[in-house]
C-alpha positions in Angstrom: 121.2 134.5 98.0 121.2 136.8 95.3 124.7 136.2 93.9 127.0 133.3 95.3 129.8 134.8 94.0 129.6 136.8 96.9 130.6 134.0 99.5 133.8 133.9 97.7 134.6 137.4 97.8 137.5 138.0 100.6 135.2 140.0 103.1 132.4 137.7 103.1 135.6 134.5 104.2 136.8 136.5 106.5 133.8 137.4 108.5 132.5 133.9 108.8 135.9 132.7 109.9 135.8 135.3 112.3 132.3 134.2 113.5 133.7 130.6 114.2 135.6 129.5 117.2 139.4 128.8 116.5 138.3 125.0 118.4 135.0 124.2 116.3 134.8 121.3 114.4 132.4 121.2 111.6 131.0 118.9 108.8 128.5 118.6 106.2 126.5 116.3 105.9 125.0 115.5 102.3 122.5 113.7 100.5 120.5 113.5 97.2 117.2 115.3 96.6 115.6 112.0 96.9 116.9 111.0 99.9 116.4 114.3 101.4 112.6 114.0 100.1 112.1 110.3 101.0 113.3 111.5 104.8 111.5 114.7 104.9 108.1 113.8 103.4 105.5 116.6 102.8 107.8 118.9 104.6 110.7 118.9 102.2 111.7 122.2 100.3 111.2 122.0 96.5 114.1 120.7 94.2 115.6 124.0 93.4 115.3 125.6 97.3 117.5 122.3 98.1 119.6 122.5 95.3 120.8 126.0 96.6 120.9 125.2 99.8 123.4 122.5 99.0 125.6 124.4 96.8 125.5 127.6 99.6 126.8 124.7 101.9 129.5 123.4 99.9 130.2 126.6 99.3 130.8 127.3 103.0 132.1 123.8 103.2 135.2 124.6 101.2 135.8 128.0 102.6 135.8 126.5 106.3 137.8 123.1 105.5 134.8 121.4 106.3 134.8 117.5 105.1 131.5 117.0 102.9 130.0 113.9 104.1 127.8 111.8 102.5 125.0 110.6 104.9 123.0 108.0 103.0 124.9 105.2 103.6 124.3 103.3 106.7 124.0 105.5 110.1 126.5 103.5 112.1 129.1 104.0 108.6 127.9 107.8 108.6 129.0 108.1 112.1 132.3 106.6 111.8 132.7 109.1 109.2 131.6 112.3 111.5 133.6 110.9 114.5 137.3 110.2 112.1 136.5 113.3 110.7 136.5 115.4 113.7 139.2 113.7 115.3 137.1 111.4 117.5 138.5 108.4 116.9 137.5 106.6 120.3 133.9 107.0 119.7 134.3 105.6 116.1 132.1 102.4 116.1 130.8 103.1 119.4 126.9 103.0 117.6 127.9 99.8 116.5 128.3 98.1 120.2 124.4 99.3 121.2 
């Protein structure tokens, strides 16, 4: 991505709201360079590929309404997040009951 300016620019929304489906749902998930090392191992992108790759995403994040979630706390907290975030309420602590 040679200039991010470019996601903001009006054609660049438009064509990747046009690209979604008027019923998808989407979040982001996020996490620290550490975290996403520590899970990763040998096969995690160096700092500044990540870097970029998260500001791209909350990039797209705030052009699609998409909540930002923060995914290194506890998976069954995470998923309580996703599912009240995409308006799944009745599988919201569901993970916790297996």
């Amino acid at each position: 991505v040679g200039d991010l300016k470019a996601l903001r620019s009006i054609p660049v929304k438009f064509l990747i709201c046009r690209l979604m489906k008027d019923e998808a749902k989407l979040v982001m998930l996020d996490a620290s360079y550490k975290e996403i090392a520590s899970r990763r191992g040998v096969l995690a992108e160096p700092p500044a590929i990540i870097k970029l790759q998260r500001l791209v995403y909350r990039m797209l994040a705030k052009i699609l309404q998409a909540p930002i979630i923060n995914s290194e706390k506890d998976v069954a907290l995470v998923h309580n997040e996703v599912c009240e975030a995409l308006g799944f309420q009745s599988l919201c602590h569901s993970i916790e009951s297996q």
